[in-house]
C-alpha positions in Angstrom: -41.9 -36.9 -17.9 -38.8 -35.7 -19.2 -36.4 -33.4 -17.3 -33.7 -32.0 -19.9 -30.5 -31.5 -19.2 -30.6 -27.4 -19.3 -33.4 -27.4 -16.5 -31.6 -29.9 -14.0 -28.4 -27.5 -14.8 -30.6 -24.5 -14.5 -31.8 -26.1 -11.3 -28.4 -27.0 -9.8 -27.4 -23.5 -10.4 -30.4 -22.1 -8.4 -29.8 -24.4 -5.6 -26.5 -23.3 -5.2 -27.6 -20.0 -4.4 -29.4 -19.8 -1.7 -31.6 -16.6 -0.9 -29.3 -14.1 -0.7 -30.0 -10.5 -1.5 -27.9 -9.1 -4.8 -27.5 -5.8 -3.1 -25.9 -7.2 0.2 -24.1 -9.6 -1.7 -22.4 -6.2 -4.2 -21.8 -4.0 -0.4 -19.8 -6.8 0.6 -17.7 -6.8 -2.4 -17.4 -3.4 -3.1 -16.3 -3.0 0.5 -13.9 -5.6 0.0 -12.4 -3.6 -3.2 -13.0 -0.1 -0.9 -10.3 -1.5 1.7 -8.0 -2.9 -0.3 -8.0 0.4 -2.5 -7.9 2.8 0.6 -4.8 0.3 1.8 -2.5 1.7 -0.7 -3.6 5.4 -0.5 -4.2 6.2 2.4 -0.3 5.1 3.8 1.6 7.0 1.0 0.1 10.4 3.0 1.5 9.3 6.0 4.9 8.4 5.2 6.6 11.9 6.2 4.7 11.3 9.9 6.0 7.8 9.9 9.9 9.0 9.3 9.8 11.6 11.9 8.2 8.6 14.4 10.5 6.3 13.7 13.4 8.1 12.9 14.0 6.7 9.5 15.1 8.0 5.8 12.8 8.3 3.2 14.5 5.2 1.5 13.3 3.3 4.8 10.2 4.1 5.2 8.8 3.7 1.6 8.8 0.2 2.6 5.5 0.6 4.2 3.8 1.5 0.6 6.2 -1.5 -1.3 5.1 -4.1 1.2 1.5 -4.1 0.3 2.0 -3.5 -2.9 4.6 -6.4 -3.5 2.1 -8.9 -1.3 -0.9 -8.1 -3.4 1.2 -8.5 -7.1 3.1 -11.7 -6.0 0.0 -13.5 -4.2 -3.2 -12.3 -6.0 -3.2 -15.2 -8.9 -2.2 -17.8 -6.1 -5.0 -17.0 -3.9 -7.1 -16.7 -7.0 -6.5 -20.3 -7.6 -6.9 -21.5 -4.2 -10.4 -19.7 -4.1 -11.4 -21.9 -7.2 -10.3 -25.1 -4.7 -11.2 -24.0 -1.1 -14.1 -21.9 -1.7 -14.1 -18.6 -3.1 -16.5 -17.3 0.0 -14.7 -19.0 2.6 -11.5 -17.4 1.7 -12.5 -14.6 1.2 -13.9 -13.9 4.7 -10.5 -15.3 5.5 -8.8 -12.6 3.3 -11.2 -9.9 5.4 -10.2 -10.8 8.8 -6.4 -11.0 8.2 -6.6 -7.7 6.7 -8.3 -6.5 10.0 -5.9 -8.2 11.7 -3.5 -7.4 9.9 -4.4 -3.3 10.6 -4.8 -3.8 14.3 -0.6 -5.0 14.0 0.2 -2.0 11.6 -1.5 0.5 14.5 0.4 -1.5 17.4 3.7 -1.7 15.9 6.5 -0.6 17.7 9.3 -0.4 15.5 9.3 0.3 11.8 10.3 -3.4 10.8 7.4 -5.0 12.4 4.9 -2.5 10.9 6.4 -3.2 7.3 6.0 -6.5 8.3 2.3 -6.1 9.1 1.8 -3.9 6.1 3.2 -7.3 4.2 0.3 -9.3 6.3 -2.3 -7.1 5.3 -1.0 -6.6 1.8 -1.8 -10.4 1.6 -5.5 -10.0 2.9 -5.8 -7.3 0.3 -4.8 -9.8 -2.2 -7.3 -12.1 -1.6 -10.0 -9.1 -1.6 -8.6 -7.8 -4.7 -8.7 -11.7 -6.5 -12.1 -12.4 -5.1 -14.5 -9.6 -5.0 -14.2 -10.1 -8.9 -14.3 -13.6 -9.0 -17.9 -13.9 -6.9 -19.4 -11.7 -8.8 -20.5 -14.3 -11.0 -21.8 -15.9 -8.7 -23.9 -12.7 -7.2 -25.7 -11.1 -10.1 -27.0 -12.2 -13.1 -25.0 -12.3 -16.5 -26.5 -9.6 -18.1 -26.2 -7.3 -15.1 -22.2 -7.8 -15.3 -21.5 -5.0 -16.4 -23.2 -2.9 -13.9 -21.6 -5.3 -11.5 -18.0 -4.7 -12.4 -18.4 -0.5 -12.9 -19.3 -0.9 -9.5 -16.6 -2.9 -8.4 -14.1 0.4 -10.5 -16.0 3.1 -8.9 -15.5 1.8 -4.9 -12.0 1.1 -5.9 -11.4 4.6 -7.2 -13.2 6.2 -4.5 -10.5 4.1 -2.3 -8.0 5.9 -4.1 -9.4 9.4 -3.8 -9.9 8.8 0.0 -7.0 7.7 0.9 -4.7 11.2 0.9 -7.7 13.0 2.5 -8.9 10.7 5.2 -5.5 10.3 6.0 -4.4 13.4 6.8 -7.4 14.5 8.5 -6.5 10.9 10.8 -2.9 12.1 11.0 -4.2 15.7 12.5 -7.1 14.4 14.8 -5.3 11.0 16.3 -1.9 10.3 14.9 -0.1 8.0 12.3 -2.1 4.9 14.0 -5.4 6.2 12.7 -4.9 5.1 9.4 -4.9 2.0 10.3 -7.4 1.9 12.9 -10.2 3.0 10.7 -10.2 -0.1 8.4 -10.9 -2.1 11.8 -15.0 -1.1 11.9 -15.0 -1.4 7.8 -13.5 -4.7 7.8 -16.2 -6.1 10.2 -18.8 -4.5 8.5 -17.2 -6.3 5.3 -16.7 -9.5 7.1 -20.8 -9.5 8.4 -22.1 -8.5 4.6 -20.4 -11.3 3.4 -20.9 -14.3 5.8 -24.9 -12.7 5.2 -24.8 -12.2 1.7 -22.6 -14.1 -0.2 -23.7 -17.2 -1.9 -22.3 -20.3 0.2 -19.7 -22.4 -1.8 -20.7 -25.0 -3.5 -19.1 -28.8 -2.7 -17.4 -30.4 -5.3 -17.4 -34.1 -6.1 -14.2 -35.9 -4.9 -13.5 -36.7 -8.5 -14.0 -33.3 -9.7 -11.2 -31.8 -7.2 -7.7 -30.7 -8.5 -4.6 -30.4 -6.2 -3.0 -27.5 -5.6 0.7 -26.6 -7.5 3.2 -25.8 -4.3 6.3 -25.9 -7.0 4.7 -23.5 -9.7 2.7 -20.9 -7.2 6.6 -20.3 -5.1 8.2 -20.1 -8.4 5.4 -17.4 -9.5 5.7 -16.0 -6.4 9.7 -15.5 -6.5 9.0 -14.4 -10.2 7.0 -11.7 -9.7 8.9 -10.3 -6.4 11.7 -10.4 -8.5 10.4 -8.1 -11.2 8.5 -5.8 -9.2 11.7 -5.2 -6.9 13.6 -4.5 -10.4 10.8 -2.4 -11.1 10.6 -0.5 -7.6 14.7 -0.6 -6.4 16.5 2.8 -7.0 14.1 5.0 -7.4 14.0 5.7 -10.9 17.9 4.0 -11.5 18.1 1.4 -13.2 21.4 -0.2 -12.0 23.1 -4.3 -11.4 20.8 -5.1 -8.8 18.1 -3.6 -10.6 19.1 -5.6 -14.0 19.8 -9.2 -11.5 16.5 -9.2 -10.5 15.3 -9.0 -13.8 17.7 -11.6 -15.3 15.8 -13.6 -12.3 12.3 -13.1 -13.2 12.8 -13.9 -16.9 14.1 -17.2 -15.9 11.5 -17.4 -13.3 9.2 -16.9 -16.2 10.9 -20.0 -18.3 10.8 -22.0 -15.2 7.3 -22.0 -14.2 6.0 -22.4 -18.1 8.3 -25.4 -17.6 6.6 -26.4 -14.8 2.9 -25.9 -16.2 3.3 -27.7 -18.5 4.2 -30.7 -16.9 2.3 -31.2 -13.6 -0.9 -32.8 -13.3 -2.2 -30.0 -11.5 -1.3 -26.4 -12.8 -1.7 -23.2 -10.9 -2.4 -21.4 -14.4 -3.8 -23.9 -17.2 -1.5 -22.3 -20.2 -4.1 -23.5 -22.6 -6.3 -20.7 -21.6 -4.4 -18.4 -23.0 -5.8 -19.8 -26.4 -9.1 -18.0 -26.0 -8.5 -14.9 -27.7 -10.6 -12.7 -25.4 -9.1 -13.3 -22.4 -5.1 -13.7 -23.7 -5.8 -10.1 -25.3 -7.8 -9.0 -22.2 -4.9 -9.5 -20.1 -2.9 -7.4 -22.3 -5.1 -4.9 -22.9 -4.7 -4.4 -19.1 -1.4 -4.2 -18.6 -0.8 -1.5 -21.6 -3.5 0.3 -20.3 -2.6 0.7 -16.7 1.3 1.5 -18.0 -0.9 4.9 -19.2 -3.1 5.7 -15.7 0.5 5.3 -13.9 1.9 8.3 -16.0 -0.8 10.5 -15.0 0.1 9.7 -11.1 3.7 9.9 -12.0 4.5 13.2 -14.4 1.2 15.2 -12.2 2.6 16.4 -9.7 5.8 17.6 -10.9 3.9 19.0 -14.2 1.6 21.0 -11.7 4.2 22.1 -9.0 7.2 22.5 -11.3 5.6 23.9 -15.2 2.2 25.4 -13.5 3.3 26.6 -9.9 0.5 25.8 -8.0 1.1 24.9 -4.4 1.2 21.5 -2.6 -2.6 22.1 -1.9 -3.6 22.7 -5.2 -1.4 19.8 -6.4 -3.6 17.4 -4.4 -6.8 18.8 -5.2 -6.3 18.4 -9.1 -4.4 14.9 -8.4 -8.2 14.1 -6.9 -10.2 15.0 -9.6 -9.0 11.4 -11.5 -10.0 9.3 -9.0 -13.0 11.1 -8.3 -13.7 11.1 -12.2 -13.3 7.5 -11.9 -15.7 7.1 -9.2 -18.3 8.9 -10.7 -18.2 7.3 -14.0 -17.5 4.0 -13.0 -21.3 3.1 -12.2 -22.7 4.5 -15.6 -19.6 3.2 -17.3 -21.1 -0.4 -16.2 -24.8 0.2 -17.4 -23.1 0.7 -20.6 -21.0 -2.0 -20.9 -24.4 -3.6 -19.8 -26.3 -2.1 -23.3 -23.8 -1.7 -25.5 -21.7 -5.1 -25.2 -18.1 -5.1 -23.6 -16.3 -5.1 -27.1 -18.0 -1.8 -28.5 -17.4 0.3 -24.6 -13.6 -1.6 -24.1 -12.6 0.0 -27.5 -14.4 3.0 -26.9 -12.8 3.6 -23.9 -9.6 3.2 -25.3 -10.6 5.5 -28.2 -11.3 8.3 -25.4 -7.8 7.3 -23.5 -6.0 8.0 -26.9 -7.9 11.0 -27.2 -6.6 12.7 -24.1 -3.4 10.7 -24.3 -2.7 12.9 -27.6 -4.8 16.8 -26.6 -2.1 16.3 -23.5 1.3 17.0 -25.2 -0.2 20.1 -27.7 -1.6 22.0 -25.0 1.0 25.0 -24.2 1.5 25.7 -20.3 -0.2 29.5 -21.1 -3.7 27.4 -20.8 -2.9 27.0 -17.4 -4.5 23.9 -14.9 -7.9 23.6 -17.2 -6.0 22.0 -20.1 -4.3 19.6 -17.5 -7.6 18.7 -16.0 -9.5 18.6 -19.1 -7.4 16.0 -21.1 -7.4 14.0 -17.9 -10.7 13.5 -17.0 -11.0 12.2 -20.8 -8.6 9.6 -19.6 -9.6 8.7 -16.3 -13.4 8.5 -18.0 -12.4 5.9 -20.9 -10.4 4.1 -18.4 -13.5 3.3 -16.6 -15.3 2.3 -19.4 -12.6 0.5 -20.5 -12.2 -1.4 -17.1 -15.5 -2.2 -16.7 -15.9 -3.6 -20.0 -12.7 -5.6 -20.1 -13.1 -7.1 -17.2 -17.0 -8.1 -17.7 -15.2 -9.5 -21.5 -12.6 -11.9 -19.5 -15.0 -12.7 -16.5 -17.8 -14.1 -19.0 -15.7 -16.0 -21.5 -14.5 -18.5 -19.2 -16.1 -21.3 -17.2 -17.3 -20.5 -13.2 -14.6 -23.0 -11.7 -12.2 -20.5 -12.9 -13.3 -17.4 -12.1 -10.6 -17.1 -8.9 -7.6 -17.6 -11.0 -8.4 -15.6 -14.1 -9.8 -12.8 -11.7 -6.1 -13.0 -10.0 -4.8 -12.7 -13.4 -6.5 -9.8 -14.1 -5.4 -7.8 -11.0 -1.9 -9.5 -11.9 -2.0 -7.8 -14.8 -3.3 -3.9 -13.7 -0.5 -4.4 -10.7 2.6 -5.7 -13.5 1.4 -2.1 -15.6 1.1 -0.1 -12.9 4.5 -1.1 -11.5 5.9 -1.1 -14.9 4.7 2.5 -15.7 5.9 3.9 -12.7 9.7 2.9 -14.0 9.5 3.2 -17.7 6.8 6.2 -17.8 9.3 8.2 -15.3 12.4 7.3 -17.4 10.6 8.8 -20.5 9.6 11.7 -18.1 13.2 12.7 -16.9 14.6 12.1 -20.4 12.0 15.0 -21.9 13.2 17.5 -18.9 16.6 16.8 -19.9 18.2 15.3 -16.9 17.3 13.3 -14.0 17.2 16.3 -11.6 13.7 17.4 -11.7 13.3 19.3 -8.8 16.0 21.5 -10.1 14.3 21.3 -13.7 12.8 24.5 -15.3 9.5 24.8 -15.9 9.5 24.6 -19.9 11.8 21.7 -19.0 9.2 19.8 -17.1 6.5 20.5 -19.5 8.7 19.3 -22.4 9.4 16.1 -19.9 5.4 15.7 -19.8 4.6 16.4 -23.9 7.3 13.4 -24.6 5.9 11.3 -21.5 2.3 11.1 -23.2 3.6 11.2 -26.6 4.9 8.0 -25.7 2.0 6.6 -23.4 -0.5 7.1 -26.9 1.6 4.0 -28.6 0.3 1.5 -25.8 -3.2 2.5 -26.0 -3.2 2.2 -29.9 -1.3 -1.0 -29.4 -4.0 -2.1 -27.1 -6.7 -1.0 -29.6 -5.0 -3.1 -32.2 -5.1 -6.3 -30.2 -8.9 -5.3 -28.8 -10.0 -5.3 -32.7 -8.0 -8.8 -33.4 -9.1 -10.9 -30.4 -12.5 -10.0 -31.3 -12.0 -11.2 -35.1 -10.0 -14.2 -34.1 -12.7 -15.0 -31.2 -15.7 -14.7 -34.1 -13.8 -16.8 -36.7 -13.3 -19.5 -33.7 -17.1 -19.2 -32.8 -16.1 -18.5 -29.2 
């Protein structure tokens, strides 16, 4: 009797997953996205407590927000990679516990240096979170339910997001500045329980199927990308010689490790798969895309406070209704992706981000808040879709030994937009009011700021259209 090779594959693949319930196996992840998301949030509320605590500037303290986000964007593709060779459930369980740990420090921490230095630590769990939740999904639910998988994955991350300000103050009022840390404690047990119960256990590779790791190219990466977010981040909106050092840095940092990829014997980042069309023009996709959601956090609340007048209150409640747009469209976004394919819902989603992207900059300030919020829930919507498509695109065209690095590329790639939004996007913003003094800006000033500022965000997300549409040509000619 004949055993063909598809059924002892098909078998190996079942025995690799042991009996492990698909719904456990998602709560785990979607936790693991949920903290990681509610990390970044949830501090930025807190930062005027944390000043009058610690007695520090502004300038100071904002290091509490940069350290997690500079840990995540410099180690998610490393820990990506490492997943692929270690286990992608071992570390992530890993990646839980030190960002429990990691809270416990923040909420101890005596001075503000050692709680930027935990907010580093647990920036690094987050990393891992971030890289890996992705990555196992593969290896949780079946193909065809991918899509579902991954909205899923978007809508816990935006409700993260949306959290974060609200939870957080309401921690601040009831049991100080230590409560926003203390609350991922319970959460990050739960997460850690779900997934030693859930997840599938990793698989052993053959001795002769094992790769090294790349020490040389991942601190060279590492250095790169701290380098360009700091020349991203530094000055607050100026872009000045330190500013244009560290970017001088990163481009030869960028030289440097392509240097080194290419001639090692065991890469962090195999350059050649940046041949497959889908996921070279996924990544970039990503990047433009996210440039665009980081205009709406940046030009909002000035646009609100400054051109509409609405109070501090009101500016937060309308700033919630993208994530909270997100959350609830993330799920549905998925079961599309799921029955229309991820090509058709990525460009339609970027179709409905252009859309608002371009109603934005013609509607006149006399429409009041409704033709703010309008416009963008049409972005936040399509950026769902898109999301959950692009990412199901990318996580599907590659083989399962590298889902951990490519799914660190991907986040690699939302972080490098988001970060470079924030400094171009705000740029744009202060040369449309006129000058770089906004708070002193007039109100027609401000909204003139905002009409240039998404004037100028539409070009990405056609740009991004434009490569969707080619990949997808260039992937058909291949037969990929």
């Amino acid at each position: 009797m004949k055993i063909s090779q598809t059924s002892i594959a098909a078998r190996v693949e079942i025995d690799a997953k042991p009996a492990t319930s698909t719904r456990g196996a998602l709560a785990s992840l979607s936790l693991s996205m949920l903290l990681s998301s509610l990390g970044i949030s949830i501090a930025n509320v807190g930062l005027p407590t944390l000043a009058a605590s610690f007695s520090a500037s502004f300038q100071d303290v904002q290091w509490v927000v940069l350290a997690y986000l500079l840990a995540i964007t410099a180690l998610i593709v490393s820990v990506g990679r490492l997943g692929d060779l270690i286990g992608r459930r071992r570390l992530l369980l890993i990646g839980i516990s030190l960002f429990t740990l990691a809270s416990i420090l923040c909420a101890v921490a005596p001075n503000l240096g050692l709680l930027i230095a935990a907010r580093a630590l647990q920036g690094s769990g987050a990393a891992i979170m971030m890289a890996l939740a992705m990555a196992l999904v593969g290896a949780a639910v079946a193909k065809d339910k991918m899509g579902s998988a991954m909205g899923m994955l978007g809508t816990m991350s935006a409700i993260g997001t949306s959290l974060g300000p609200t939870l957080g103050g309401m921690l601040i009022a009831s049991v100080g500045w230590q409560g926003i840390f203390l609350v991922n404690v319970p959460l990050g047990i739960l997460a850690i329980v779900l997934a030693w119960r859930f997840l599938p256990v990793d698989r052993r590779q053959a001795k002769t199927d094992r790769t090294g790791f790349d020490p040389l190219g991942t601190l060279v990466l590492v250095l790169t990308l701290l380098a360009y977010a700091l020349a991203m981040t530094l000055g607050r909106g100026s872009f000045g010689p330190v500013n244009t050092a560290l970017l001088l840095v990163a481009v030869g940092g960028v030289c440097l490790f392509v240097f080194i990829e290419n001639t090692t014997s065991s890469p962090l980042v195999k350059l050649a798969m940046f041949q497959n069309p889908l996921l070279s023009g996924g990544f970039a996709m990503s990047a433009l895309v996210t440039t665009v959601v980081m205009a709406t956090m940046v030009v909002g609340p000035f646009y609100l406070s400054g051109a509409l007048a609405l109070n501090t209150a009101s500016v937060g409640l309308v700033m919630s209704i993208g994530p909270l747009v997100a959350a609830l469209t993330g799920v549905p976004a998925g079961r599309m992706v799921d029955k229309l394919g991820a090509h058709r819902s990525s460009i339609s989603g970027l179709i409905a981000m252009a859309v608002g992207s371009m109603i934005l900059p013609v509607v006149p300030i006399s429409v009041g808040v409704l033709g703010y919020i309008v416009p963008l829930a049409v972005i936040t919507a399509g950026y769902a879709l898109f999301q959950a498509a692009n990412n199901t695109a990318v996580m599907t065209s590659i083989q399962p030994e590298q889902r951990g690095v490519v799914s660190g590329l991907l986040g690699l790639s939302r972080n490098l937009g988001l970060i470079t939004g924030a400094s171009v996007m705000g740029a744009v913003f202060a040369l449309g009011a006129a000058g770089s003094h906004i708070l002193q800006a007039t109100p027609e000033a401000i909204a003139s700021g905002m009409r240039m500022t998404f004037a100028v965000a539409a070009a990405p997300i056609v740009a991004a259209i434009a490569i969707g549409v080619i990949s997808q040509i260039v992937s058909r000619r291949r037969g990929q």
